[in-house]
Biopython code that builds the backbone (N, CA, C, O; Angstrom):
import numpy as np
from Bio.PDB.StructureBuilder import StructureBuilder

atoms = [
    (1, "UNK", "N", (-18.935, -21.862, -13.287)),
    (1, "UNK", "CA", (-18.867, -20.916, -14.382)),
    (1, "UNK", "C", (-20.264, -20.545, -14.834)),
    (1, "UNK", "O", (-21.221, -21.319, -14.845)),
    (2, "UNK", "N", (-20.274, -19.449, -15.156)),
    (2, "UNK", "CA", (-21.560, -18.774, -15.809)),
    (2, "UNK", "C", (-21.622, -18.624, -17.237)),
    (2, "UNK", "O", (-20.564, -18.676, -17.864)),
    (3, "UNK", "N", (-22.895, -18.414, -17.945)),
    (3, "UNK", "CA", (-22.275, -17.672, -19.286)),
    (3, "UNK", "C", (-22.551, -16.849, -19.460)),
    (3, "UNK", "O", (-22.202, -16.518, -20.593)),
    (4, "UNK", "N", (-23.246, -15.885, -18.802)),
    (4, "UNK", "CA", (-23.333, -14.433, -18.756)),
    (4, "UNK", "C", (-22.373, -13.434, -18.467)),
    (4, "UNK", "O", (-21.579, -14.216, -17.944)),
    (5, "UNK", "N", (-21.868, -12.470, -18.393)),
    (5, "UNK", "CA", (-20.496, -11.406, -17.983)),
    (5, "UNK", "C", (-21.473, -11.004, -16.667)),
    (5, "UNK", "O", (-22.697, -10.878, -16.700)),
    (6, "UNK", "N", (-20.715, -10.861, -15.666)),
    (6, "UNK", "CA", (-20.492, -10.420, -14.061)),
    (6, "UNK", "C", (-19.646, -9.433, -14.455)),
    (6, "UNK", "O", (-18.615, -9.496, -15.124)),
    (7, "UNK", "N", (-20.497, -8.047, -13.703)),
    (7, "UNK", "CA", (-19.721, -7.177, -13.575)),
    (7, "UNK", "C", (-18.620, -7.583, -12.540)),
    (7, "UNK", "O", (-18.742, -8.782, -12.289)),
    (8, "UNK", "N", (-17.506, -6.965, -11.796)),
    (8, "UNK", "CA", (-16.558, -7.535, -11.173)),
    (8, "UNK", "C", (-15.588, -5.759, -11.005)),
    (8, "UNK", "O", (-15.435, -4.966, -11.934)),
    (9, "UNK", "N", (-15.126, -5.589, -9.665)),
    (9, "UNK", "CA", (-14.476, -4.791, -9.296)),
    (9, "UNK", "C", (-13.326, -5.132, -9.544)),
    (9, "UNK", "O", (-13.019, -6.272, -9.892)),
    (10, "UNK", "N", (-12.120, -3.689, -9.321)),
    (10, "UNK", "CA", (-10.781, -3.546, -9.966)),
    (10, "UNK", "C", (-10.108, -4.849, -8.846)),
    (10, "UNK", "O", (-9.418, -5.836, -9.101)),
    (11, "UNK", "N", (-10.587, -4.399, -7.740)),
    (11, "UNK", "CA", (-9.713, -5.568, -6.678)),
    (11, "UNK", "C", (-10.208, -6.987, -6.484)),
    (11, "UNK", "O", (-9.467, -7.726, -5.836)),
    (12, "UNK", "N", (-11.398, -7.505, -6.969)),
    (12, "UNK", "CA", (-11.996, -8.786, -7.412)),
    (12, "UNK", "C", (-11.222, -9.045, -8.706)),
    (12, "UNK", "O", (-11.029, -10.260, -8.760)),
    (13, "UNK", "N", (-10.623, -8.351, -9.916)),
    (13, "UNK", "CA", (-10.524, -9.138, -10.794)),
    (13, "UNK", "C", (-8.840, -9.114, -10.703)),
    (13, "UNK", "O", (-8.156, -9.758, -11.498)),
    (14, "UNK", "N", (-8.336, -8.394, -9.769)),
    (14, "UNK", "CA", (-6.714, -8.357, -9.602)),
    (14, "UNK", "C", (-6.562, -10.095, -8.491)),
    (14, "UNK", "O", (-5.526, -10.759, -8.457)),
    (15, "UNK", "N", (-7.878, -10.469, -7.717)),
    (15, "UNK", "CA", (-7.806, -11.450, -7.213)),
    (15, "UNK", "C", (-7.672, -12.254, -7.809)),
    (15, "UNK", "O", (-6.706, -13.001, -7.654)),
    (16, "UNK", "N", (-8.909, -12.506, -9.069)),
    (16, "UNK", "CA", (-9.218, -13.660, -10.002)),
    (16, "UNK", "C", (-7.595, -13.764, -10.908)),
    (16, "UNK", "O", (-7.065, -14.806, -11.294)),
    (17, "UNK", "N", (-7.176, -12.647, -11.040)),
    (17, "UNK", "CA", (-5.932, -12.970, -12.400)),
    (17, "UNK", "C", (-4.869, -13.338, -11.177)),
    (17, "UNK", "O", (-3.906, -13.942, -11.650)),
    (18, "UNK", "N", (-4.790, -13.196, -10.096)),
    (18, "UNK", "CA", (-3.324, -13.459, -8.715)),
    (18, "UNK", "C", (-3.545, -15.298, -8.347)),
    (18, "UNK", "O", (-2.753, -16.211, -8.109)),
    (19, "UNK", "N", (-4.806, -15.215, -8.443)),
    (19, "UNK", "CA", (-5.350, -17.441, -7.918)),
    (19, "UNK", "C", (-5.340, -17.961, -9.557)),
    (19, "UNK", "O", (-4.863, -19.078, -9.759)),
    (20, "UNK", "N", (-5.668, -17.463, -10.305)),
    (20, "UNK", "CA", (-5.711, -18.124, -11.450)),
    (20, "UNK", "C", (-4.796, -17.682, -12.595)),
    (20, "UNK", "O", (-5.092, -16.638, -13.177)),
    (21, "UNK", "N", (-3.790, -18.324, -12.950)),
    (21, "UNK", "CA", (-2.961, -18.362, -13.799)),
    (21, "UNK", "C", (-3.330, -18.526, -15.288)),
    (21, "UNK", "O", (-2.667, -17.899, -16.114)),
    (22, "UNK", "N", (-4.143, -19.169, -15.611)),
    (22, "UNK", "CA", (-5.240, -19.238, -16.350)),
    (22, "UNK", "C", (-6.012, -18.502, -16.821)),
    (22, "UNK", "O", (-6.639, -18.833, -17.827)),
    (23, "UNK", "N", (-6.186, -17.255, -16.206)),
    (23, "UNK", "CA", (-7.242, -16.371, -16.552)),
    (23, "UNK", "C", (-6.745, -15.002, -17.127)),
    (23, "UNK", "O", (-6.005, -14.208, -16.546)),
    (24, "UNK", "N", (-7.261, -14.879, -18.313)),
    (24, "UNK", "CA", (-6.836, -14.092, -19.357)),
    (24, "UNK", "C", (-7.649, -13.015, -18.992)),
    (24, "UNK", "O", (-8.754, -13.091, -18.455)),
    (25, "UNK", "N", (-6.928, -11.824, -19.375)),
    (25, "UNK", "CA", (-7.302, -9.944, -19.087)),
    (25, "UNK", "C", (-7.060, -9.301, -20.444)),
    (25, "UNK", "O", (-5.969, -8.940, -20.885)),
    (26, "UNK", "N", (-8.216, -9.215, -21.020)),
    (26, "UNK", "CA", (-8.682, -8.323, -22.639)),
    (26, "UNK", "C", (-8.749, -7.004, -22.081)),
    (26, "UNK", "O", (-9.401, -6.483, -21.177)),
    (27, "UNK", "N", (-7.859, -6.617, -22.909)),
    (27, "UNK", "CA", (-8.106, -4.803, -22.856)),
    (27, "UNK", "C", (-9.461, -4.742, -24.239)),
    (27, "UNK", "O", (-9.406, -4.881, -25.461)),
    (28, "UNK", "N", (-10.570, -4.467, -23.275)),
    (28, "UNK", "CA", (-11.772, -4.098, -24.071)),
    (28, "UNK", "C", (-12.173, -2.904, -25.288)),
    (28, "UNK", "O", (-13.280, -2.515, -25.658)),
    (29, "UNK", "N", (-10.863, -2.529, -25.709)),
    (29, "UNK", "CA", (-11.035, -1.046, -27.183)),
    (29, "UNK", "C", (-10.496, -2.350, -28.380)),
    (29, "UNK", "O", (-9.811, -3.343, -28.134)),
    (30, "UNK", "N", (-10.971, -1.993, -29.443)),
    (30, "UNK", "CA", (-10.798, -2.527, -30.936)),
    (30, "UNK", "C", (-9.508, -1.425, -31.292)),
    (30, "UNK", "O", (-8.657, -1.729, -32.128)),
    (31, "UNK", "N", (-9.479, -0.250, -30.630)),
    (31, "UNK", "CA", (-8.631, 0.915, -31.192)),
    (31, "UNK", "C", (-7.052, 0.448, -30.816)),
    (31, "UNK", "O", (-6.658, 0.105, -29.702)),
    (32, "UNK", "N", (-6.444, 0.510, -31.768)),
    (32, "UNK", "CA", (-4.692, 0.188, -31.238)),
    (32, "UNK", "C", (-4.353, 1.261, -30.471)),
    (32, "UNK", "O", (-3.636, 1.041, -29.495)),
    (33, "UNK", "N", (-4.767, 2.558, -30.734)),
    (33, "UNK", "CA", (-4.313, 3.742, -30.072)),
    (33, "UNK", "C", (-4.671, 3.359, -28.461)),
    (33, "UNK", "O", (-4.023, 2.828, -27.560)),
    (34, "UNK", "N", (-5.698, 3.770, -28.545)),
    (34, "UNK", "CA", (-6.592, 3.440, -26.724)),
    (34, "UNK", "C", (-6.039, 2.100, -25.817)),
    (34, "UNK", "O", (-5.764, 2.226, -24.623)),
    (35, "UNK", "N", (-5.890, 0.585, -26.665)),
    (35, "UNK", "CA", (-5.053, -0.418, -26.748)),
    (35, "UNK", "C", (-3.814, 0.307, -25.683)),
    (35, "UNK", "O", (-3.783, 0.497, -24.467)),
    (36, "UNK", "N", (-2.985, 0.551, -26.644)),
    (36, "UNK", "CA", (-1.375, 1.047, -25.972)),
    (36, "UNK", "C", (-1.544, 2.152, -24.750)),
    (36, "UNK", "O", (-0.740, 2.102, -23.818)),
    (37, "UNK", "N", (-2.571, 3.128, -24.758)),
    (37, "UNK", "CA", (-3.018, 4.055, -23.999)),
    (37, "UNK", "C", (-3.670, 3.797, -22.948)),
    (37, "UNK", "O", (-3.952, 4.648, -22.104)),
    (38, "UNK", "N", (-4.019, 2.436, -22.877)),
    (38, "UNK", "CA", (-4.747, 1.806, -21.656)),
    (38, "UNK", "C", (-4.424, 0.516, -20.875)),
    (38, "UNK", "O", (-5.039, -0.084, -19.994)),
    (39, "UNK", "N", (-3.149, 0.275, -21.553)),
    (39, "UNK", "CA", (-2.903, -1.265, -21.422)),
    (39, "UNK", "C", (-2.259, -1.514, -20.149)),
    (39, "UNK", "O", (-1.479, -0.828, -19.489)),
    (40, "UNK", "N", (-2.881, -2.910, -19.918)),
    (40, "UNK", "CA", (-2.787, -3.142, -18.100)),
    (40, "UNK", "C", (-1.168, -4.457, -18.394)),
    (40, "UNK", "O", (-1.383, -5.455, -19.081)),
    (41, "UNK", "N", (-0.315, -4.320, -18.036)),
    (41, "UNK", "CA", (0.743, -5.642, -17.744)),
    (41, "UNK", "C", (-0.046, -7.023, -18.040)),
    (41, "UNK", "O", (-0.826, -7.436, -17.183)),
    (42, "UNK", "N", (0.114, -7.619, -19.037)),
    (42, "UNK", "CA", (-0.511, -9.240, -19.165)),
    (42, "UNK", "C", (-1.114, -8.747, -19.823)),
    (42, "UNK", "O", (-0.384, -8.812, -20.812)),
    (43, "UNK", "N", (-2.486, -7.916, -20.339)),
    (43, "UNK", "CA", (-3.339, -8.214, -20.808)),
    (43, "UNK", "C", (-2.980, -7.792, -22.328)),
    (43, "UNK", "O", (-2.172, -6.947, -22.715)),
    (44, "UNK", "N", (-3.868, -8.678, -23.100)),
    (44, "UNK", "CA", (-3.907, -9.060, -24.866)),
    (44, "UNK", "C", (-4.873, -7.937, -25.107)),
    (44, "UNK", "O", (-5.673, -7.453, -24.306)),
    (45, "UNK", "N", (-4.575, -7.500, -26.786)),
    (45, "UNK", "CA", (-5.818, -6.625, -27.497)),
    (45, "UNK", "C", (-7.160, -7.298, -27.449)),
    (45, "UNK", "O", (-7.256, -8.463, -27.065)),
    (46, "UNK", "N", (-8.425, -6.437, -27.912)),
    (46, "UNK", "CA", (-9.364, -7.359, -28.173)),
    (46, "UNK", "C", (-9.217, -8.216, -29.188)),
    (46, "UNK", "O", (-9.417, -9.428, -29.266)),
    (47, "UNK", "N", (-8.663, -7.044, -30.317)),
    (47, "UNK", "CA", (-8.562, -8.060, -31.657)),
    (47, "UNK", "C", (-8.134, -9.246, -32.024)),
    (47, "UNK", "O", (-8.507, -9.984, -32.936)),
    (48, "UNK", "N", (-6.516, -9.469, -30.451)),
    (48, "UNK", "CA", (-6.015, -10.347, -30.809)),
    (48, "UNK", "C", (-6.913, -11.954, -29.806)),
    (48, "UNK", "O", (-6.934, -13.150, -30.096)),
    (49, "UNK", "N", (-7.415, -11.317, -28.830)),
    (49, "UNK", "CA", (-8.871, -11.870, -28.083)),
    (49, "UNK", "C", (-9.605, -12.657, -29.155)),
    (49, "UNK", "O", (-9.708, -13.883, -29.203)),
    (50, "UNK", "N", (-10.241, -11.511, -30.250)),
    (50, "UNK", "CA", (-10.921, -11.899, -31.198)),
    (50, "UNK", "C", (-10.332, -13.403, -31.903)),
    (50, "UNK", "O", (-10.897, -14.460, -32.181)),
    (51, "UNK", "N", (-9.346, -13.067, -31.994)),
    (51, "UNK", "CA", (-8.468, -14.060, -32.896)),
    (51, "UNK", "C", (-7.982, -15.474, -32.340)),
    (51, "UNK", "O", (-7.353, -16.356, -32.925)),
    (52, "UNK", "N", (-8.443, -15.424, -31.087)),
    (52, "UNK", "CA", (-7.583, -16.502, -30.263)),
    (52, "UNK", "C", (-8.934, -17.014, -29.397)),
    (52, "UNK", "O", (-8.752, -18.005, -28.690)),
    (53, "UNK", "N", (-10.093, -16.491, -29.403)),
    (53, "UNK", "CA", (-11.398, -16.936, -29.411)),
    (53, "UNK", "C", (-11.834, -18.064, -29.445)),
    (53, "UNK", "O", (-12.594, -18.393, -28.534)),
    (54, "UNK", "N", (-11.470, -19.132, -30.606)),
    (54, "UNK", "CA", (-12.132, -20.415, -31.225)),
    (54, "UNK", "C", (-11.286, -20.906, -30.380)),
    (54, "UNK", "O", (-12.000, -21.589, -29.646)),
    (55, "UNK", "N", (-10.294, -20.989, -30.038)),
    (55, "UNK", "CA", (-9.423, -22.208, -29.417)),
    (55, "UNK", "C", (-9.308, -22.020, -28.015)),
    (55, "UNK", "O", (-8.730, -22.932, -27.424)),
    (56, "UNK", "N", (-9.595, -21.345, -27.533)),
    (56, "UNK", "CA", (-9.477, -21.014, -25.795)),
    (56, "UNK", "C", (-10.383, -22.329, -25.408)),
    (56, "UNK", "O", (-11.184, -22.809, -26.210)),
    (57, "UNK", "N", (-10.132, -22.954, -23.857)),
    (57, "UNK", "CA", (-11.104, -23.670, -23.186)),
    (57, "UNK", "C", (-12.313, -22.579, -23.303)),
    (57, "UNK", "O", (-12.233, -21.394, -23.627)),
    (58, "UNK", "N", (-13.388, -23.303, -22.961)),
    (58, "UNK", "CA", (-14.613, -22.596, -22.641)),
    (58, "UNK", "C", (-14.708, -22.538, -20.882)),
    (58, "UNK", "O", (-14.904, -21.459, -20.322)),
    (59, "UNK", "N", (-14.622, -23.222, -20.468)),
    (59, "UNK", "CA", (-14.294, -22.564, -19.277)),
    (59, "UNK", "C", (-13.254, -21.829, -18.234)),
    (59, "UNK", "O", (-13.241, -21.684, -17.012)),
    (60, "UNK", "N", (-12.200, -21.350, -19.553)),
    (60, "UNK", "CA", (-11.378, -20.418, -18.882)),
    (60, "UNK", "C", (-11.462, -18.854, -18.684)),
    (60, "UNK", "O", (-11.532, -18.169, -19.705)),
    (61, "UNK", "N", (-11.461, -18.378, -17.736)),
    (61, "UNK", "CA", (-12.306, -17.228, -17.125)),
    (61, "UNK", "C", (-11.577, -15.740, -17.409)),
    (61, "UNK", "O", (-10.595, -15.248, -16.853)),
    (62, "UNK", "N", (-12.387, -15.235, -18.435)),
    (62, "UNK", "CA", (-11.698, -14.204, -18.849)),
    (62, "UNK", "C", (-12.086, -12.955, -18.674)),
    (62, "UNK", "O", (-13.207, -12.706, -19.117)),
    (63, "UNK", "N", (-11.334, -11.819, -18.010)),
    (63, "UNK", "CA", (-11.814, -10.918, -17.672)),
    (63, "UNK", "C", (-11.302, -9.403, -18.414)),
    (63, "UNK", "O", (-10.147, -8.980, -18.364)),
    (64, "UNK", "N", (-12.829, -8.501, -19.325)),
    (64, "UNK", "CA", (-12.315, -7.855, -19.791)),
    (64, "UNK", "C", (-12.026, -6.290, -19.135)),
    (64, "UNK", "O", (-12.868, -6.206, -18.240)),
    (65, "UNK", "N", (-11.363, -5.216, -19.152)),
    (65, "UNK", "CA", (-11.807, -4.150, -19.055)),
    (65, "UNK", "C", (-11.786, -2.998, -19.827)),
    (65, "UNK", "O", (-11.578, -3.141, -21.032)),
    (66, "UNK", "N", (-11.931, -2.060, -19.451)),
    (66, "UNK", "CA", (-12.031, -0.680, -20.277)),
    (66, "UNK", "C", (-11.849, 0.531, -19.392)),
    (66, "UNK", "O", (-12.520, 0.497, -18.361)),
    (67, "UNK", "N", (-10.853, 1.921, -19.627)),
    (67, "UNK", "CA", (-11.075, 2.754, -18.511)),
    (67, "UNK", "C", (-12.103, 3.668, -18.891)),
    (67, "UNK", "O", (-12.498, 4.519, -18.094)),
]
sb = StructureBuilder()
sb.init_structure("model")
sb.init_model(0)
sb.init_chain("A")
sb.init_seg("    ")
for serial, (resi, resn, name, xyz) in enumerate(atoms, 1):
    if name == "N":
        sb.init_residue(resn, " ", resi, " ")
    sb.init_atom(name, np.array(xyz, "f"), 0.0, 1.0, " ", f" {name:<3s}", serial, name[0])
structure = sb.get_structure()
């Protein structure tokens, strides 16, 4: 694990979320609109990201995006 963000392609991170069950997918807008307008199957708001933040492992590998 790193602690920097790796950029990461659409078919690298469809790999990372298919081997790892574990690995959480943030839809990257604060906006609820853009949220619902962009939202990928599985993946959480940021806000609620935001909110669920303190308690996640630290090394569970989370990948955000944005279109």
């Amino acid at each position: 694990m790193t602690d920097k963000a790796t950029r990461i392609d659409v078919r690298t991170a469809r790999e990372h979320l298919d081997s790892d069950p574990e690995a959480l997918l943030v839809c990257a807008y604060d906006d609820e609109t853009k949220f619902h307008q962009f939202h990928l199957a599985g993946a959480i708001s940021l806000p609620e990201f935001e909110a669920r933040a303190r308690s996640l492992e630290k090394d569970r590998e989370v990948i955000f995006y944005c279109a």
